[in-house]
Each structure stands twice: as structure tokens, then as C-alpha cells.
LUMROSE-696791 format. One record per residue (C-alpha): residue in three letters; x, y, z; residue number from 1. Coordinates in steps of 0.001 Angstrom, whole numbers. Each point is the difference from the previous one (the first is absolute). Example, Ala and Ser with C-alpha at 12.3 -4.5 7.8 and 13.67 -1.06 7.14 Angstrom:
# LUMROSE-696791
<romar rest="ALA" xx="12300" yy="-4500" zz="7800" nr="1"/>
<romar rest="SER" xx="1370" yy="3440" zz="-660" nr="2"/>
This chain:
# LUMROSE-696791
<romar rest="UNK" xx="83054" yy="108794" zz="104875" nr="1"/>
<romar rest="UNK" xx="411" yy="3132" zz="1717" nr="2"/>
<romar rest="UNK" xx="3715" yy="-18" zz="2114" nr="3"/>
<romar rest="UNK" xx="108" yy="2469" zz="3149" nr="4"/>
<romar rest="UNK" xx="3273" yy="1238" zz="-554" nr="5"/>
<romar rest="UNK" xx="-324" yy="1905" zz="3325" nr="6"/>
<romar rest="UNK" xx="-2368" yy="1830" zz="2556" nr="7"/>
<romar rest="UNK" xx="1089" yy="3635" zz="1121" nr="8"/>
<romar rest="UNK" xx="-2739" yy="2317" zz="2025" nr="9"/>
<romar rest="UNK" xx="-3000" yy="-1456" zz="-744" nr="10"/>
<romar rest="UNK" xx="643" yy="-266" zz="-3761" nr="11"/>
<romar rest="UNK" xx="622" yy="-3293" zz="-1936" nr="12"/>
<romar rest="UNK" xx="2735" yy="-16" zz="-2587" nr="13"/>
<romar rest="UNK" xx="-1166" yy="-3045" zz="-3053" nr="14"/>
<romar rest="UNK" xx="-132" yy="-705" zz="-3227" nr="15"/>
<romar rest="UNK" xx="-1507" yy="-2599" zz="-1792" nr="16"/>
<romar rest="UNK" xx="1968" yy="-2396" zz="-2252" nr="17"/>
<romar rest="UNK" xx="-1647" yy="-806" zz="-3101" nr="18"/>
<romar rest="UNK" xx="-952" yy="3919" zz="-1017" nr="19"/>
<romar rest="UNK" xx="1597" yy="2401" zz="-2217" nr="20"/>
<romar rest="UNK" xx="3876" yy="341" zz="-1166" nr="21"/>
<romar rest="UNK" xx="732" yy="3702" zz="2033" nr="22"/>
<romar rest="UNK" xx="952" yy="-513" zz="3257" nr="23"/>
<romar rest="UNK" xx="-1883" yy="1418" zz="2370" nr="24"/>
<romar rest="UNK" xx="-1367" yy="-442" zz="3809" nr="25"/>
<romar rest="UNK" xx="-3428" yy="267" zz="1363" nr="26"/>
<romar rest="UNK" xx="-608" yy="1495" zz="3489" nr="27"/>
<romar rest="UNK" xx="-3008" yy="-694" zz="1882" nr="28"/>
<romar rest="UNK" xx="-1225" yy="1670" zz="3234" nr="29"/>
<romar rest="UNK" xx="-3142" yy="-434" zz="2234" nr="30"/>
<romar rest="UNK" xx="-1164" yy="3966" zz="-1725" nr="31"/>
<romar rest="UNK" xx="1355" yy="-803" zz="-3695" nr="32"/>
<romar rest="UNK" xx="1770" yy="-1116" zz="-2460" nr="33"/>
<romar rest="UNK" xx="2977" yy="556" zz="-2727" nr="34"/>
<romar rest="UNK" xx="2217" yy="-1066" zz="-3198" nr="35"/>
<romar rest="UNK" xx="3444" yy="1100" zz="-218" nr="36"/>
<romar rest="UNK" xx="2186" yy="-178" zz="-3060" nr="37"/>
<romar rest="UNK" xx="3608" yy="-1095" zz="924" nr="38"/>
<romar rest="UNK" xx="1127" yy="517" zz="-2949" nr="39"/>
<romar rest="UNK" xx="1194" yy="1733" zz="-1975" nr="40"/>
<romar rest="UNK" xx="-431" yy="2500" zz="2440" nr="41"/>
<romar rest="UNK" xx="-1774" yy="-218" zz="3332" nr="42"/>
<romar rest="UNK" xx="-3889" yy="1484" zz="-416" nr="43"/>
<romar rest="UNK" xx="-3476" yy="-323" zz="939" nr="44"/>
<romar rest="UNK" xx="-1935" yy="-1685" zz="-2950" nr="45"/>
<romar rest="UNK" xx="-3517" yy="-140" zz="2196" nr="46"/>
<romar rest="UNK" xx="-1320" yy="145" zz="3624" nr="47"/>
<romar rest="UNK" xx="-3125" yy="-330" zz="1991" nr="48"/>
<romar rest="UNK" xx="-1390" yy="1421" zz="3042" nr="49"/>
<romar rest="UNK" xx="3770" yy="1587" zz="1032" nr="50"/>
<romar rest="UNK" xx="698" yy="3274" zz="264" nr="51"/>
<romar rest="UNK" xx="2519" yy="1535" zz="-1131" nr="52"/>
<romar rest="UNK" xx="2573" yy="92" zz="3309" nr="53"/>
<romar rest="UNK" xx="-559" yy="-3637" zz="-307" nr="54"/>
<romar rest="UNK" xx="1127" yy="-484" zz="-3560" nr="55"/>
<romar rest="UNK" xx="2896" yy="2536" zz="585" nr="56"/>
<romar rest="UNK" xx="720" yy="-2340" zz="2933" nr="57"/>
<romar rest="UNK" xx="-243" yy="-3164" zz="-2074" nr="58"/>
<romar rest="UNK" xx="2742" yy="1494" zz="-2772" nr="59"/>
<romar rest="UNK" xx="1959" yy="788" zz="2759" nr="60"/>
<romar rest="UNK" xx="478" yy="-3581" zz="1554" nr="61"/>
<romar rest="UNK" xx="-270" yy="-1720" zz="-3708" nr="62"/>
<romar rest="UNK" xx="3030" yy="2234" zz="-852" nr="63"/>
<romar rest="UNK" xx="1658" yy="-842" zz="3056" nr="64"/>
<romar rest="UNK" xx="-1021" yy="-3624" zz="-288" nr="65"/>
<romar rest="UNK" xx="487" yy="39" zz="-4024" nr="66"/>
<romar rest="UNK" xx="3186" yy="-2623" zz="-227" nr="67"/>
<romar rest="UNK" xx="-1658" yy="-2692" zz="2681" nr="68"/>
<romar rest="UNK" xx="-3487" yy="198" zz="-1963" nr="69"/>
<romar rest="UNK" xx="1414" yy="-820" zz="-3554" nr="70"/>
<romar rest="UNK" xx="2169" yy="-2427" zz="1785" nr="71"/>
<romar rest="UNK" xx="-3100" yy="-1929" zz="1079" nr="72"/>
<romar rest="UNK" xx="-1720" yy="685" zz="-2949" nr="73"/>
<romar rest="UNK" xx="2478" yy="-1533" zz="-2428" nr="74"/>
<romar rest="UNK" xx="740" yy="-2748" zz="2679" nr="75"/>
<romar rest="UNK" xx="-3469" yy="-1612" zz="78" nr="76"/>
<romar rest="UNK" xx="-367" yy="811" zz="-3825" nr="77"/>
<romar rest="UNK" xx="3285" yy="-2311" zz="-752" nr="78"/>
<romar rest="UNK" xx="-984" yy="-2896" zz="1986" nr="79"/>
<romar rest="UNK" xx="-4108" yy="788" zz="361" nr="80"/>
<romar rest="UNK" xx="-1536" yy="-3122" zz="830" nr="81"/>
<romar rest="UNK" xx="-3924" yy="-276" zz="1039" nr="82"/>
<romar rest="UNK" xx="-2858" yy="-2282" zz="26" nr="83"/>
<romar rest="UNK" xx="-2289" yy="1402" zz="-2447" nr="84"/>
<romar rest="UNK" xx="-2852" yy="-2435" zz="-322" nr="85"/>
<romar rest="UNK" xx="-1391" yy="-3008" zz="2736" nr="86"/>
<romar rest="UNK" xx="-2569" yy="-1921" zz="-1466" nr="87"/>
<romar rest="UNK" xx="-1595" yy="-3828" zz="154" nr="88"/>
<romar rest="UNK" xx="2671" yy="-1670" zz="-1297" nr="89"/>
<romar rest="UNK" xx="3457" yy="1770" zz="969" nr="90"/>
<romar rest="UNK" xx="1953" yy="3238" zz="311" nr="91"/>
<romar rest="UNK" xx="1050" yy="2490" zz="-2474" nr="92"/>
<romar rest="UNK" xx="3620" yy="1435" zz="831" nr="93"/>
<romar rest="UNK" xx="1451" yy="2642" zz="-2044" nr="94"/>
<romar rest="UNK" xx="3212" yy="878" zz="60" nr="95"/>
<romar rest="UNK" xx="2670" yy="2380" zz="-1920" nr="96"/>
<romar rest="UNK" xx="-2185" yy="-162" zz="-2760" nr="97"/>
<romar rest="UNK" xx="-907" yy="-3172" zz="-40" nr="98"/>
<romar rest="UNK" xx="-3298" yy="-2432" zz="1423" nr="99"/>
<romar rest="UNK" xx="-57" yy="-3317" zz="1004" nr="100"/>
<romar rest="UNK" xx="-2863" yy="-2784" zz="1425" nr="101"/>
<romar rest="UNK" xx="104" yy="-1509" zz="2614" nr="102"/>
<romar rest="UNK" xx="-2463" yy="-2505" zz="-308" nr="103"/>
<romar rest="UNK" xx="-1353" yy="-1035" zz="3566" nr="104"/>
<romar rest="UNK" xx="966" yy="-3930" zz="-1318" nr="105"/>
<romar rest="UNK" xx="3473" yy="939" zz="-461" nr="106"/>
<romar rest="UNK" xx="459" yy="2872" zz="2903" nr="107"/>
<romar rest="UNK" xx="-2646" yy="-1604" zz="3085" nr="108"/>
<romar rest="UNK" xx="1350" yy="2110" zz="2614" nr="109"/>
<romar rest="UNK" xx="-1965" yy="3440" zz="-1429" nr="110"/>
<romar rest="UNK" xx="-3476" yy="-2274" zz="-387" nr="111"/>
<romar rest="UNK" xx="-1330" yy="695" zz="3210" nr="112"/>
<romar rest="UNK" xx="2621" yy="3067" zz="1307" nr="113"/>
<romar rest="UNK" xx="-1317" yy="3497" zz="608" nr="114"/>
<romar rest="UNK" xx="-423" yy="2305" zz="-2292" nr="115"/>
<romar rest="UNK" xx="2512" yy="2005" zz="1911" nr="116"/>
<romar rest="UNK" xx="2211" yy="-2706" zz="153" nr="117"/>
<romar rest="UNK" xx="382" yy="-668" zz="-3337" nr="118"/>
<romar rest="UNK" xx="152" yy="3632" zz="-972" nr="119"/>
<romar rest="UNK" xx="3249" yy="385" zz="2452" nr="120"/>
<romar rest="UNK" xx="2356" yy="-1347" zz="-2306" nr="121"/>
<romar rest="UNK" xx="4084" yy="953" zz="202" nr="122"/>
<romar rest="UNK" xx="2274" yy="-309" zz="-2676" nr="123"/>
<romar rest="UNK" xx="3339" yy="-973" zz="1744" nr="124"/>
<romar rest="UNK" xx="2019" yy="257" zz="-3376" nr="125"/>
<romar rest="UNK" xx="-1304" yy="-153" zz="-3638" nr="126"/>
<romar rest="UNK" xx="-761" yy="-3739" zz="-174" nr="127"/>
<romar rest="UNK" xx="-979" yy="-320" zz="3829" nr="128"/>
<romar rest="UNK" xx="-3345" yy="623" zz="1221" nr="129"/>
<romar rest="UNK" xx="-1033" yy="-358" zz="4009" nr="130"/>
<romar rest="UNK" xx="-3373" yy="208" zz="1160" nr="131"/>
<romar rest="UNK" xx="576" yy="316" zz="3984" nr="132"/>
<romar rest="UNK" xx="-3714" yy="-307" zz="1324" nr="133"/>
<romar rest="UNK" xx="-12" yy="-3883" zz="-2197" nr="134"/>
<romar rest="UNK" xx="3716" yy="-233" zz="1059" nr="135"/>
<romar rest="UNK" xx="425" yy="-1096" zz="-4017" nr="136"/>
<romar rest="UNK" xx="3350" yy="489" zz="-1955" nr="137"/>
<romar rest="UNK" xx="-618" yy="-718" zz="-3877" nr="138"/>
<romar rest="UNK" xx="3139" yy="491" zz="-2352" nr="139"/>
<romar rest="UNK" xx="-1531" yy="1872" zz="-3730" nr="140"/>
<romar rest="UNK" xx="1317" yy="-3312" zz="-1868" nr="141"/>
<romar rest="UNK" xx="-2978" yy="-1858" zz="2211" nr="142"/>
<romar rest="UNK" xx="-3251" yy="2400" zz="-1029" nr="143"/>
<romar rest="UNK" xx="1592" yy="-439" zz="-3397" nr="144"/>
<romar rest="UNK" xx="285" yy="-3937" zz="-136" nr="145"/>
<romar rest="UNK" xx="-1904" yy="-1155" zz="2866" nr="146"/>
<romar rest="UNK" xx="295" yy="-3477" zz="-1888" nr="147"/>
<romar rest="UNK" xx="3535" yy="-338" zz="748" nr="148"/>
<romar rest="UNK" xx="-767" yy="606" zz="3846" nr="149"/>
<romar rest="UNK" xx="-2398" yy="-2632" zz="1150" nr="150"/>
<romar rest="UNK" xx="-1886" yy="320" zz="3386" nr="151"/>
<romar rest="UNK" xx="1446" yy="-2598" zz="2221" nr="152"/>
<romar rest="UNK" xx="-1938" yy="-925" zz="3151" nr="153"/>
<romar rest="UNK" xx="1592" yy="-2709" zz="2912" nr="154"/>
């Protein structure tokens, strides 16, 4: 998973969440690329193809920006939730720290979805997950014990 935390002239401000403990941002432009260390200090740890107005540029707004991109950073780090494996016979959703199956027997609504539908998945609190393209709520006590929750059809 690799958030957008935001989009200023042409550049796009992301990090991926599974990757190494120092904070840091990556920028990526149509000419380019770059890595920049948050902390301790703000610093360029590698770039691509940019020159060297652009990385002065890109320290610039990171330092400006520096409080809203560790906000968003810790944010989806603390409640991360993603789909990290579809295969034949369910979906594999991972969340702070943890994976569960959903076996397509148990969970019928992601069978036959989109891949993009089943990869858009909200957490509305730590126990609540929405999927809004499937219009499916499912509580985290029901991918635990989908035995206690029976599929009911009328």
C-alpha cells in the first residue's frame, strides 16, 4: 500500500506502509524521483532524474508540510488496514498487524466483486470495516467467528 498523502506541482507526496522504521516520504514527478528522511532531521537519502532546484524545492515544501505528513503517516500506520492477498477461495485482510480469511463460503459478497472493489476497503473504527463499492459492513468479531454469524437468506 502506497497512501498519497498529497499532490503539490506536479509532484506526489507517498509512502508505503509496510517498509522501514524511519519516517520518511517519497516524491515522485513526471522527470524524477526522491526519498526524504523526516526524521531525525529533514534530508535527501536518494533521488532520480531531479535536479537539484527540484530537490531544494522538495525540502522546502516537506519542511513546510513536515507536521501534516507524519500526521498521515502515523495515522494510516495505527489503524492500516489492506487487502493483501485475493485468491480462489477468499480474501486476505490485514490489519494493525494482524491477517484474517475470509473464506468466499463465509464472506460471498467478495466472490465475484472487482478486484477494485474489494481492494477499497474503509475502516470506520477499529472493529468496523465498510467496503462501499459491495455496500458490505462486517464487525472484526464476524471474520473472526464467522460460525457465530450464519448467512440468513428470506
Amino acid at each position: 500500500m502506497s497512501p498519497t498523502v498529497f499532490r503539490y506541482k506536479g509532484y506526489r507526496f507517498f509512502f508505503f506502509s509496510k517498509e522501514e522504521e524511519r519516517m520518511h516520504i517519497h516524491v515522485i514527478h513526471a522527470e524524477g524521483e526522491a526519498k526524504i528522511w523526516i526524521e531525525p532531521d529533514i534530508e535527501l537519502e536518494s533521488s532520480y532524474r531531479l535536479s537539484s532546484k527540484q530537490i531544494k524545492e522538495i525540502i522546502e515544501i516537506v519542511t513546510e508540510r513536515k507536521d501534516e505528513i507524519k500526521e498521515s503517516i502515523t495515522t494510516t500506520l495505527n489503524n492500516e488496514t489492506e487487502i493483501t492477498n485475493i485468491s480462489t477461495h477468499g480474501i486476505w485482510l490485514f490489519h494493525n498487524g494482524e491477517e484474517y480469511f475470509l473464506p468466499y463460503e463465509s464472506f460471498p459478497w467478495f466472490k465475484k466483486a472487482a478486484i477494485e472493489e474489494v481492494l477499497n476497503v474503509e475502516t470506520l473504527s477499529p472493529t468496523h470495516f465498510y467496503w462501499p463499492d459491495l455496500d458490505v459492513d462486517l464487525h472484526l468479531d464476524s471474520i473472526k467467528h464467522p460460525d457465530k454469524y450464519p448467512l440468513v437468506s428470506q
